[in-house]
DRENDO-1510 file (C-alpha; in Angstrom, 1 decimal, always signed):
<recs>
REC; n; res; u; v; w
REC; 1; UNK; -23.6; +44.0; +45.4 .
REC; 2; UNK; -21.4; +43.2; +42.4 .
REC; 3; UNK; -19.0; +45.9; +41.3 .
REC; 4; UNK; -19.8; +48.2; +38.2 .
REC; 5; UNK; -17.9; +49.6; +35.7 .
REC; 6; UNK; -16.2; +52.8; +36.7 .
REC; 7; UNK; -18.0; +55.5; +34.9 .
REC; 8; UNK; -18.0; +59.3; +35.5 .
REC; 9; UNK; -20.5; +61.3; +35.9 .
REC; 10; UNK; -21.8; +64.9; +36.6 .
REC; 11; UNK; -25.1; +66.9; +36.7 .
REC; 12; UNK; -25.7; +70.6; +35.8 .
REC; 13; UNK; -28.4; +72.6; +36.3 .
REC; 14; UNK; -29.3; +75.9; +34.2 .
REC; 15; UNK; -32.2; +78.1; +33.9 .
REC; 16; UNK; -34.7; +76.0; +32.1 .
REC; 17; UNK; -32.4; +72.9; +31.9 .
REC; 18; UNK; -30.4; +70.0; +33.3 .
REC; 19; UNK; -27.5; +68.5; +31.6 .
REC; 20; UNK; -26.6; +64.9; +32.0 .
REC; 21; UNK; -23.0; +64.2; +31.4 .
REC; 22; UNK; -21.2; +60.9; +32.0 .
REC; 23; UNK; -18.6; +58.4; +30.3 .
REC; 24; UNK; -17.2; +54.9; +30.7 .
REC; 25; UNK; -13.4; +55.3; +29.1 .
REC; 26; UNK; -12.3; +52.3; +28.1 .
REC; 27; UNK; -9.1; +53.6; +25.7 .
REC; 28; UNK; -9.1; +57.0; +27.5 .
REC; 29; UNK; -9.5; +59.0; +24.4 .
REC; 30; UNK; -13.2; +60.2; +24.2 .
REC; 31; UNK; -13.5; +64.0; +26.1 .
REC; 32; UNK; -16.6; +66.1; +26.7 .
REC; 33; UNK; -16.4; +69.9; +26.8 .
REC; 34; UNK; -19.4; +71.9; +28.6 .
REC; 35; UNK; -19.2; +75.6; +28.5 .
REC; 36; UNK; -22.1; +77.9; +29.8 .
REC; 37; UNK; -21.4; +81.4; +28.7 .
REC; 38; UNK; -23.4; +84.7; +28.4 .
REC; 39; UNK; -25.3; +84.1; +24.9 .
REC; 40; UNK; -26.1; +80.2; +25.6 .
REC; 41; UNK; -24.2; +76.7; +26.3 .
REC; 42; UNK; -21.9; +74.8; +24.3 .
REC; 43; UNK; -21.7; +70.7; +24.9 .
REC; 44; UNK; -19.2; +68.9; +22.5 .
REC; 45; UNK; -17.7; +65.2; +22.3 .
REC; 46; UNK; -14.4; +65.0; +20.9 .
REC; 47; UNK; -13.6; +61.0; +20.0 .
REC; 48; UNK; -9.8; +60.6; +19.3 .
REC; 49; UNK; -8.6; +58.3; +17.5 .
REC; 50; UNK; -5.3; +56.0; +18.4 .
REC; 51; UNK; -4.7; +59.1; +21.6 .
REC; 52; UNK; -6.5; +61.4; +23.1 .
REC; 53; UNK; -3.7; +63.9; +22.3 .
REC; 54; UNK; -6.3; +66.2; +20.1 .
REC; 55; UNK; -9.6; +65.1; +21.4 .
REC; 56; UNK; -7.8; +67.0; +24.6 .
REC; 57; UNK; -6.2; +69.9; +23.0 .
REC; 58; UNK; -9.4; +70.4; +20.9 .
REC; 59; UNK; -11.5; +70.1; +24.2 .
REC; 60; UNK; -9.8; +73.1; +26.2 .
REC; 61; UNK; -9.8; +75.1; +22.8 .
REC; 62; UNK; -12.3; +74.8; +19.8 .
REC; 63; UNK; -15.5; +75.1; +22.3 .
REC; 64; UNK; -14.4; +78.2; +24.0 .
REC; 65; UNK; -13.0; +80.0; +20.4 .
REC; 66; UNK; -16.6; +79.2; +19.3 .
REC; 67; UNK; -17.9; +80.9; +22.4 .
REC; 68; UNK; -15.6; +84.0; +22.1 .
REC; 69; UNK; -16.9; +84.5; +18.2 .
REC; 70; UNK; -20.5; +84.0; +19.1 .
REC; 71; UNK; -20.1; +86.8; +22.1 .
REC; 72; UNK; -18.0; +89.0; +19.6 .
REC; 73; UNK; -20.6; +88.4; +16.6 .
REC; 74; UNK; -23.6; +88.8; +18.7 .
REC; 75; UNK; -25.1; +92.4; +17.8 .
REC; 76; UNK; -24.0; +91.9; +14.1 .
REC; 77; UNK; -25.4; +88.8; +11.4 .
REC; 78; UNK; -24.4; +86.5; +14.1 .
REC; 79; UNK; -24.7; +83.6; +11.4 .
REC; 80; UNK; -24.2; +80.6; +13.5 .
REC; 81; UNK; -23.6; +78.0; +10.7 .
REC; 82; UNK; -21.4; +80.3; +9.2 .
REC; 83; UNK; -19.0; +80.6; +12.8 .
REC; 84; UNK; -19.1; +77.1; +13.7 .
REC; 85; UNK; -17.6; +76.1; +10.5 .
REC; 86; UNK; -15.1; +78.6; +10.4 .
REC; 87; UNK; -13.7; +78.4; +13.6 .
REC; 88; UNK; -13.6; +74.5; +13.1 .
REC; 89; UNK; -11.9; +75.2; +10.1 .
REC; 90; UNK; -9.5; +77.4; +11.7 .
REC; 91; UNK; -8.9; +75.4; +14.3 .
REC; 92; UNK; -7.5; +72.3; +12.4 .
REC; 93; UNK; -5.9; +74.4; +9.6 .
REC; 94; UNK; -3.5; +75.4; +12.9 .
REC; 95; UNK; -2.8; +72.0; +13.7 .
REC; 96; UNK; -0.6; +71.7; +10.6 .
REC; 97; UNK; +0.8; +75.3; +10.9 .
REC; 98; UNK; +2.1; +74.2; +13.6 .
REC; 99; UNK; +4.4; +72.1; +11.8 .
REC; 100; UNK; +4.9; +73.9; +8.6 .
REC; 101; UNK; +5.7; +77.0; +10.2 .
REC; 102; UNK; +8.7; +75.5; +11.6 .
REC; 103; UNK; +10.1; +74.9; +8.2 .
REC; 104; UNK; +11.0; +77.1; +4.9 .
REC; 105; UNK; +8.0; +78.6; +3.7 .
REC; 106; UNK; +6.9; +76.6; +0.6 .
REC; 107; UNK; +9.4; +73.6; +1.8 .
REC; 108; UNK; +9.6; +70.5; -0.9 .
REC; 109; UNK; +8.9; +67.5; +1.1 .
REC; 110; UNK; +9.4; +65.9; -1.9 .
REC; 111; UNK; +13.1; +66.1; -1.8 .
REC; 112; UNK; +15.4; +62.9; -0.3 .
REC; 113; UNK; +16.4; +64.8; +2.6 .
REC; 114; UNK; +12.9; +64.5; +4.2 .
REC; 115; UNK; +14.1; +60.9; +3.3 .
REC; 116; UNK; +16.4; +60.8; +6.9 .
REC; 117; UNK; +14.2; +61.1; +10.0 .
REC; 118; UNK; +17.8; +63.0; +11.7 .
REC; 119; UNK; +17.2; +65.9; +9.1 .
REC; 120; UNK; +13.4; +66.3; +10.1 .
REC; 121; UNK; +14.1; +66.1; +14.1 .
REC; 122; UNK; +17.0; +68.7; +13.7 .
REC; 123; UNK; +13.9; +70.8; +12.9 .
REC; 124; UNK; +11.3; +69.6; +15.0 .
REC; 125; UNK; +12.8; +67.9; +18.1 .
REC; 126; UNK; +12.3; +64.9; +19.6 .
REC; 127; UNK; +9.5; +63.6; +21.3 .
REC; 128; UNK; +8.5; +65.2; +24.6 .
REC; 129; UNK; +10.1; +68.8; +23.2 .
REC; 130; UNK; +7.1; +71.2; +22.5 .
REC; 131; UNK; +7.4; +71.7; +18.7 .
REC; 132; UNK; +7.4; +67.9; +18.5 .
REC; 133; UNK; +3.9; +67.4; +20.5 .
REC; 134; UNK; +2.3; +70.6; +19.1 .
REC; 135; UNK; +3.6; +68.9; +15.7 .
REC; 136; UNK; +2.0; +65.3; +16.7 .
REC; 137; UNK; -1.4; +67.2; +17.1 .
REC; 138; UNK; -1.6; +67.1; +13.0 .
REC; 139; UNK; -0.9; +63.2; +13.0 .
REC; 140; UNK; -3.4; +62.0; +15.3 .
REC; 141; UNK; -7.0; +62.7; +15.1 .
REC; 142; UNK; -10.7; +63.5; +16.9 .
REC; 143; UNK; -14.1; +63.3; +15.2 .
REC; 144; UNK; -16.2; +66.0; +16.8 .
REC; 145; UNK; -20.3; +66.3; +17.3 .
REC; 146; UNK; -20.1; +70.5; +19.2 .
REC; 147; UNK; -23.8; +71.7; +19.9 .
REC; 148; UNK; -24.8; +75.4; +20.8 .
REC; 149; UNK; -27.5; +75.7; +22.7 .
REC; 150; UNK; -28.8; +79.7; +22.9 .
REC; 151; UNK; -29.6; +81.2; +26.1 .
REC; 152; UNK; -33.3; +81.4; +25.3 .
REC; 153; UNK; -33.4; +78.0; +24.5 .
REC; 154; UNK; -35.6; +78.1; +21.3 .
REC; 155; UNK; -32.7; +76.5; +19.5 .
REC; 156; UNK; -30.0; +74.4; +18.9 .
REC; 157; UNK; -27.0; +74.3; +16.3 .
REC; 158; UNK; -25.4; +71.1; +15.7 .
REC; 159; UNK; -21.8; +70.6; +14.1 .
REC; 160; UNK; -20.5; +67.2; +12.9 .
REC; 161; UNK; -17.2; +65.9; +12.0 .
REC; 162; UNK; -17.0; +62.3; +12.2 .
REC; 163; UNK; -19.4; +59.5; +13.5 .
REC; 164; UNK; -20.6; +60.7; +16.8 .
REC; 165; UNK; -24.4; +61.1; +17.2 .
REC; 166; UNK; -26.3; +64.1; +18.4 .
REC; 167; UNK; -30.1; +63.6; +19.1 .
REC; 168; UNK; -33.7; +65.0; +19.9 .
REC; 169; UNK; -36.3; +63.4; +21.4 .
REC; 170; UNK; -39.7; +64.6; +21.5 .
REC; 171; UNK; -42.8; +64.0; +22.3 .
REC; 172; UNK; -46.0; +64.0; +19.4 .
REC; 173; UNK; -49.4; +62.5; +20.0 .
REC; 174; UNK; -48.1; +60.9; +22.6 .
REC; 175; UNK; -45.0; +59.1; +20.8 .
REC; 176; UNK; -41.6; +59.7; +21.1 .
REC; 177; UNK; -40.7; +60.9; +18.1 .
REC; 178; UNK; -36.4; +60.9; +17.5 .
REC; 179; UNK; -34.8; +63.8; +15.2 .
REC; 180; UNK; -31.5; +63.5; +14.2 .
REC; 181; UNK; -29.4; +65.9; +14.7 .
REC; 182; UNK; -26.0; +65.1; +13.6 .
REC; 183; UNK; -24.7; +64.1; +9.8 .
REC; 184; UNK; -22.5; +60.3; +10.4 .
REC; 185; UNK; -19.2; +60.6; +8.4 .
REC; 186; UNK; -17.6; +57.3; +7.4 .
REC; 187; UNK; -17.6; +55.0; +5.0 .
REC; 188; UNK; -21.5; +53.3; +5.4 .
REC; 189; UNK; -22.4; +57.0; +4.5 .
REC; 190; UNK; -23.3; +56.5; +1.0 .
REC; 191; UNK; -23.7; +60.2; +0.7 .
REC; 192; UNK; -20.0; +61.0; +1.8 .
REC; 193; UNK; -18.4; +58.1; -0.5 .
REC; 194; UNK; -20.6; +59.7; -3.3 .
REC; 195; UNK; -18.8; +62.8; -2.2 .
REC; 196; UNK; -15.4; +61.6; -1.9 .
REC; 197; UNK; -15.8; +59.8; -5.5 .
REC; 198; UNK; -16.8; +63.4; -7.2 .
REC; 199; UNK; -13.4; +65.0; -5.4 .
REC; 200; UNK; -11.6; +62.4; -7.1 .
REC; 201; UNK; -13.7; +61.1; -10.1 .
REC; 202; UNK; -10.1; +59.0; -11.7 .
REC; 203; UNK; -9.5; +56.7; -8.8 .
REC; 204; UNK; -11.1; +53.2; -7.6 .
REC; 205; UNK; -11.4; +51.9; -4.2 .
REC; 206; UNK; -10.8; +55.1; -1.9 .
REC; 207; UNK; -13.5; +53.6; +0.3 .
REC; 208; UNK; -12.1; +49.6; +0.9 .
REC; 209; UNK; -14.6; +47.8; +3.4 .
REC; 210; UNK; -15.9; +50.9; +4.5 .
REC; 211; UNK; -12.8; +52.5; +5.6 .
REC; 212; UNK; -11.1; +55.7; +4.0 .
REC; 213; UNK; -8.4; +54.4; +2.0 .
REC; 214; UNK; -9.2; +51.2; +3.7 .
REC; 215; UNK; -7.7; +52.6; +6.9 .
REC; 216; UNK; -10.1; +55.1; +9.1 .
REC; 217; UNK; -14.2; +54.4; +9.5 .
REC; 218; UNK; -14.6; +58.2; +9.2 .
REC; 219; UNK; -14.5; +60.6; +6.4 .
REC; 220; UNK; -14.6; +64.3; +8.4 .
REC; 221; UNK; -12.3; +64.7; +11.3 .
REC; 222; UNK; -9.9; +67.1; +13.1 .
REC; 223; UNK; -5.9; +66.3; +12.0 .
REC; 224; UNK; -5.2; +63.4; +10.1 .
REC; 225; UNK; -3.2; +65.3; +7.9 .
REC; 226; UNK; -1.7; +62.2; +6.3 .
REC; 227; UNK; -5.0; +62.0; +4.5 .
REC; 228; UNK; -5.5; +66.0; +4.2 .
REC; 229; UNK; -1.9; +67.5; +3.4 .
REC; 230; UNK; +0.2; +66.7; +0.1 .
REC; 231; UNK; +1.5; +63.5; -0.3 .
REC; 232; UNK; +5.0; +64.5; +0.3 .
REC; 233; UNK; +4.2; +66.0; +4.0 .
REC; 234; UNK; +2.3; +63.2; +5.0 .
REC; 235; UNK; +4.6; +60.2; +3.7 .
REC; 236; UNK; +7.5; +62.6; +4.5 .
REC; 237; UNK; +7.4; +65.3; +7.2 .
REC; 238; UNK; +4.7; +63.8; +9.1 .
REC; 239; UNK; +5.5; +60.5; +8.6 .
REC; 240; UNK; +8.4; +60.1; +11.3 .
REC; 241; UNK; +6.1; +62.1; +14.0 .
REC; 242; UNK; +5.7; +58.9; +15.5 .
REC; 243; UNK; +3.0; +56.9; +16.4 .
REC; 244; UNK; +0.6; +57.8; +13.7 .
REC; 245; UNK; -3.3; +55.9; +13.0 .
REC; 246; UNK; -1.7; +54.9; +10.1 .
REC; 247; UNK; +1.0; +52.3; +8.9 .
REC; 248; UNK; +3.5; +52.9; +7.2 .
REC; 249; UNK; +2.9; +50.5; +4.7 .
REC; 250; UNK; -0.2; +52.6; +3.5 .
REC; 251; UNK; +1.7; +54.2; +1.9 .
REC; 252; UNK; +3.3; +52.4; -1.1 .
REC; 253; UNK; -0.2; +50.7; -1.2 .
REC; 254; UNK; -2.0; +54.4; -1.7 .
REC; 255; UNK; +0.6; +55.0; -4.1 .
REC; 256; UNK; +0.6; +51.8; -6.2 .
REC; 257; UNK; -3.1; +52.7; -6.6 .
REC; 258; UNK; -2.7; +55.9; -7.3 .
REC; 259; UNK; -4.7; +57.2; -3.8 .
REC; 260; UNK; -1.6; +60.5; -4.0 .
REC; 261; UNK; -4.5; +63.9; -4.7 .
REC; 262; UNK; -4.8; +64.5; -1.2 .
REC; 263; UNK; -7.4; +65.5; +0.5 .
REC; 264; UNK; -9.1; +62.6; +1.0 .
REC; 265; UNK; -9.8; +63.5; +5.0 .
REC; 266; UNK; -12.3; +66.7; +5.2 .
REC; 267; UNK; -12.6; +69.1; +7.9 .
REC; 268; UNK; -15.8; +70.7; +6.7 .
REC; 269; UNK; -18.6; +70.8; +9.3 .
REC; 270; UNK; -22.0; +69.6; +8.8 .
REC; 271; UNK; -23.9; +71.8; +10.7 .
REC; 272; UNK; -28.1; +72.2; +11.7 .
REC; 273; UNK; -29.8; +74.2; +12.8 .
REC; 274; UNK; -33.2; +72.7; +14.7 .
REC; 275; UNK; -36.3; +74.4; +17.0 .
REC; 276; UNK; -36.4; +73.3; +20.3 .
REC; 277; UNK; -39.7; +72.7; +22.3 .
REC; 278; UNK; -40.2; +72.4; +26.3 .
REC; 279; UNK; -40.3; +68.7; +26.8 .
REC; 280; UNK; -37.5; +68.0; +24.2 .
REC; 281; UNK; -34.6; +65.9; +25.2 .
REC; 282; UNK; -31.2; +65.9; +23.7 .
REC; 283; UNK; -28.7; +63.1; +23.6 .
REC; 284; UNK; -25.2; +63.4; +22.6 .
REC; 285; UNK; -23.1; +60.6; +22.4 .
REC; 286; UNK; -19.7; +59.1; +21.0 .
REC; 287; UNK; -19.8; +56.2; +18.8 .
REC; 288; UNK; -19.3; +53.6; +21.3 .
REC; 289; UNK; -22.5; +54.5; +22.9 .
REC; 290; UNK; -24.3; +53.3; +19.9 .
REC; 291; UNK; -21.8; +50.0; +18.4 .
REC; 292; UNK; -22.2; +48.5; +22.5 .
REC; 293; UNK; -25.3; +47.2; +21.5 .
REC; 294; UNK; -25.7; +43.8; +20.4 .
REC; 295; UNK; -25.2; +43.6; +16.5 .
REC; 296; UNK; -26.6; +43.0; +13.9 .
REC; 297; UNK; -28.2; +46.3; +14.2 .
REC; 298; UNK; -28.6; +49.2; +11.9 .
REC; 299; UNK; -27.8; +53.1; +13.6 .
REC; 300; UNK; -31.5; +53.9; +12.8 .
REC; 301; UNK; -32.1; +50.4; +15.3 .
REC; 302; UNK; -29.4; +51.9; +17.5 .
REC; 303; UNK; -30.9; +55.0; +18.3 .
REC; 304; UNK; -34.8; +53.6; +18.6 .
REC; 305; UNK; -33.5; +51.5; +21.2 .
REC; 306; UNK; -31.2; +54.0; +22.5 .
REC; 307; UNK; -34.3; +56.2; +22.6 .
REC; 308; UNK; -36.4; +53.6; +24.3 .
REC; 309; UNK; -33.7; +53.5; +27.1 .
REC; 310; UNK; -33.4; +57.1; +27.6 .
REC; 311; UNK; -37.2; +57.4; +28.2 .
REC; 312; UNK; -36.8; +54.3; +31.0 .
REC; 313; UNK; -38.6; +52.1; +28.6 .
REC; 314; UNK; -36.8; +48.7; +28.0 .
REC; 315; UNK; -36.4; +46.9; +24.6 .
REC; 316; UNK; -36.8; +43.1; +23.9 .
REC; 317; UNK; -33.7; +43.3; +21.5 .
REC; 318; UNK; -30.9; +44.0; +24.5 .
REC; 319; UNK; -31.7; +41.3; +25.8 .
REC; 320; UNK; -32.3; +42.9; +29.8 .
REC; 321; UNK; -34.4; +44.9; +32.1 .
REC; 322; UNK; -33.2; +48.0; +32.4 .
REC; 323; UNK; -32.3; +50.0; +35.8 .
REC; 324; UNK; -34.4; +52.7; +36.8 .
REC; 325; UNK; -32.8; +56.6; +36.4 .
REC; 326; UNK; -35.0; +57.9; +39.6 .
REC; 327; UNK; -32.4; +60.5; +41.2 .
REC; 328; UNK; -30.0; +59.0; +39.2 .
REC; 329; UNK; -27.6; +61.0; +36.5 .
REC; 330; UNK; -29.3; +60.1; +33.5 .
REC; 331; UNK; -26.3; +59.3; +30.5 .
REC; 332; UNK; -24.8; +57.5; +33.4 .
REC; 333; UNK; -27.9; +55.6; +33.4 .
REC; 334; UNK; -28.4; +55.3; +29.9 .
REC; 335; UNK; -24.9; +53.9; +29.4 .
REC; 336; UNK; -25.8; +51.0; +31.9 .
REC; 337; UNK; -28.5; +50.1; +30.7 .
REC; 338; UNK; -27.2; +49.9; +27.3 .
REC; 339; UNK; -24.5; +47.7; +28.3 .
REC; 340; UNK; -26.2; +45.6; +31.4 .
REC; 341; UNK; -29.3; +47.0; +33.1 .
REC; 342; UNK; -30.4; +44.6; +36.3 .
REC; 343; UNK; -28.2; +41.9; +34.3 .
REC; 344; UNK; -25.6; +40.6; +36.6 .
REC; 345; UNK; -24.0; +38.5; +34.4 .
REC; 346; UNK; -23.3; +41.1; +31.9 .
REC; 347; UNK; -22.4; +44.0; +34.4 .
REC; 348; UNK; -19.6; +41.3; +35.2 .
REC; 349; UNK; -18.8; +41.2; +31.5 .
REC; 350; UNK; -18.6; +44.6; +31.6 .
REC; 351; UNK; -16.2; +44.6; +34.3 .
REC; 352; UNK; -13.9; +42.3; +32.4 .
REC; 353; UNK; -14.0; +44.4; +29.1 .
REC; 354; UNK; -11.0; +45.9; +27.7 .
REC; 355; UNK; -9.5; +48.5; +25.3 .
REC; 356; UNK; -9.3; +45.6; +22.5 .
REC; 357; UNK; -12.9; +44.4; +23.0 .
REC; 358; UNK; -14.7; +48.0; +23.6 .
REC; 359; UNK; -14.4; +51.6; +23.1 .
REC; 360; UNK; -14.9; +54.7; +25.2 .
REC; 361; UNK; -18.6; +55.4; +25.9 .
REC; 362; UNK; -19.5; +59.2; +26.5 .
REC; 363; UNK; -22.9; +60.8; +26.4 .
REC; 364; UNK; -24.3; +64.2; +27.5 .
REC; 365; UNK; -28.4; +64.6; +28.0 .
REC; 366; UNK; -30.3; +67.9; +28.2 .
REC; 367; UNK; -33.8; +67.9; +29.6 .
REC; 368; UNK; -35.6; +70.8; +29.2 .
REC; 369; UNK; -37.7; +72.0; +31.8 .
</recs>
């Protein structure tokens, strides 16, 4: 039998539901955080971008403070929306503390001095010290999709920061029937660049080829304070915390054309709030679960084949038969047969892949029982 791709995968099972967790890392930087706790269950994929620095530290962290506020908030308003947000928020407002606080308060990165990398590691330290990593965690960045399920499983709260995809599938009249869950951040989101435009009404071409200041696909994220901070922290202080997402020839470009009112990045949520029925399943997934498929193909085509393949049911556009998930972990399934199914010849392509030709592939699915 020919060898597969090496992807991970683990099965949990709950009162009332199993959860379906696996991922093929290709650049190491996707994580997926799942966290039973008294009031309910909270599944989130973290997608870093460049490392998996923050997609790591925000893994072991944001879905556990979330947890912590619902259990503290739970005999008051207990508005849901309202905690996800703010403890996102939170969360990445302390990723550039982190490295303000370890200067004057109200410091002028604006002055020459910030000019000499020497002066800004006298303060910092050099790579591998602690203030220099905890600093690094405000350079790099993680989109986020984090989902609390309650413990009576009647609903489910979605948050999204990014482009990864969270899901419902459910059948009506005897059709699947797919809900989205999830808001997509980047730059095909006309919605977000009509957004972005408003917040900065004066300038032209923020969105270049459907990249942030022609740079990142997304438009929400955790870090990337380079595009969130003032411009004299990010093309200053942050600028010699080495190795950023960004070059460093972005920015004379963003300031030739005027790209200089940070933010540009946003760390607001999206966050929904939907019903859940017996018989519903959810998918979460990273990004690279849906661009593996064959292109051209729009996300809405994505997901109904995506969908197709989660209920075992091939489709003619991939091209494949698809592998049955009998007593089988069902994302680990779903990823193979997005990228191969009883295909030999492109399991062996799979095999051959690397970080430059695909990225990370992580997807969580709940049945409900």
């Amino acid at each position: 039998m020919a060898s597969q791709p090496d992807i991970t995968a683990t099965t949990f099972t709950f009162e009332g539901m199993d959860i379906h967790s696996a991922s093929l890392q290709m650049k190491n930087e996707d994580r997926t955080t799942i966290l039973p706790f008294e009031h309910g269950t909270i599944i989130a994929i973290f997608d870093g971008h460049l490392t998996a620095e923050l997609s790591e530290y925000a893994s072991q962290v944001l879905p556990r403070a979330i947890a912590d506020r619902i259990s503290a908030d739970i005999h008051g308003s207990l508005d849901i929306p309202d905690i996800m947000k703010s403890e996102i928020k939170q969360f990445d407002d302390s990723l550039l503390e982190n490295f303000t606080k370890l200067f004057a308060e109200g410091e002028d990165f604006s002055h020459e001095q910030w000019d000499d990398a020497s002066e800004l590691y006298a303060v910092i330290g050099y790579r591998g010290s602690k203030t220099f990593e905890d600093s690094r965690l405000a350079v790099v960045g993680s989109t986020a999709v984090i989902a609390f399920i309650n413990s009576a499983r009647t609903h489910v709260w979605v948050a999204s920061l990014g482009d990864s995809d969270a899901v419902c599938i459910r059948t009506q009249d005897e059709k699947w029937v797919r809900i989205m869950l999830s808001v997509s951040h980047n730059g095909r989101n006309q919605d977000e660049v009509e957004r972005i435009q408003r917040e900065h009404p004066n300038e032209v071409g923020i969105i270049s080829d459907g990249r942030l200041l022609g740079w990142l696909s997304v438009t929400r994220a955790l870090g990337d304070f380079q595009m969130k901070a003032s411009y004299s922290i990010g093309s200053r202080g942050l600028y010699w915390i080495y190795r950023a997402p960004l070059p460093s020839a972005c920015w004379g470009e963003w300031k030739e054309a005027g790209h200089i009112n940070m933010p540009y990045m946003s760390s607001t949520a999206d966050v929904e709030c939907h019903a859940l029925e017996q018989g519903d399943m959810l998918i979460f997934a990273s990004d690279g679960l849906r661009d593996a498929l064959p292109p051209p193909l729009t996300p809405d085509e994505c997901w109904d084949i995506l969908v197709s393949l989660a209920k075992g049911a091939p489709d003619a556009r991939i091209g494949h038969e698809c592998i049955s998930e009998a007593g089988n972990n069902a994302a680990e399934t779903l990823i193979k047969n997005t990228l191969f199914g009883t295909d030999v010849e492109k399991m062996e392509a799979a095999m051959k892949a690397t970080p430059d030709t695909r990225d990370d592939i992580s997807a969580v699915i709940v049945n409900f029982k």
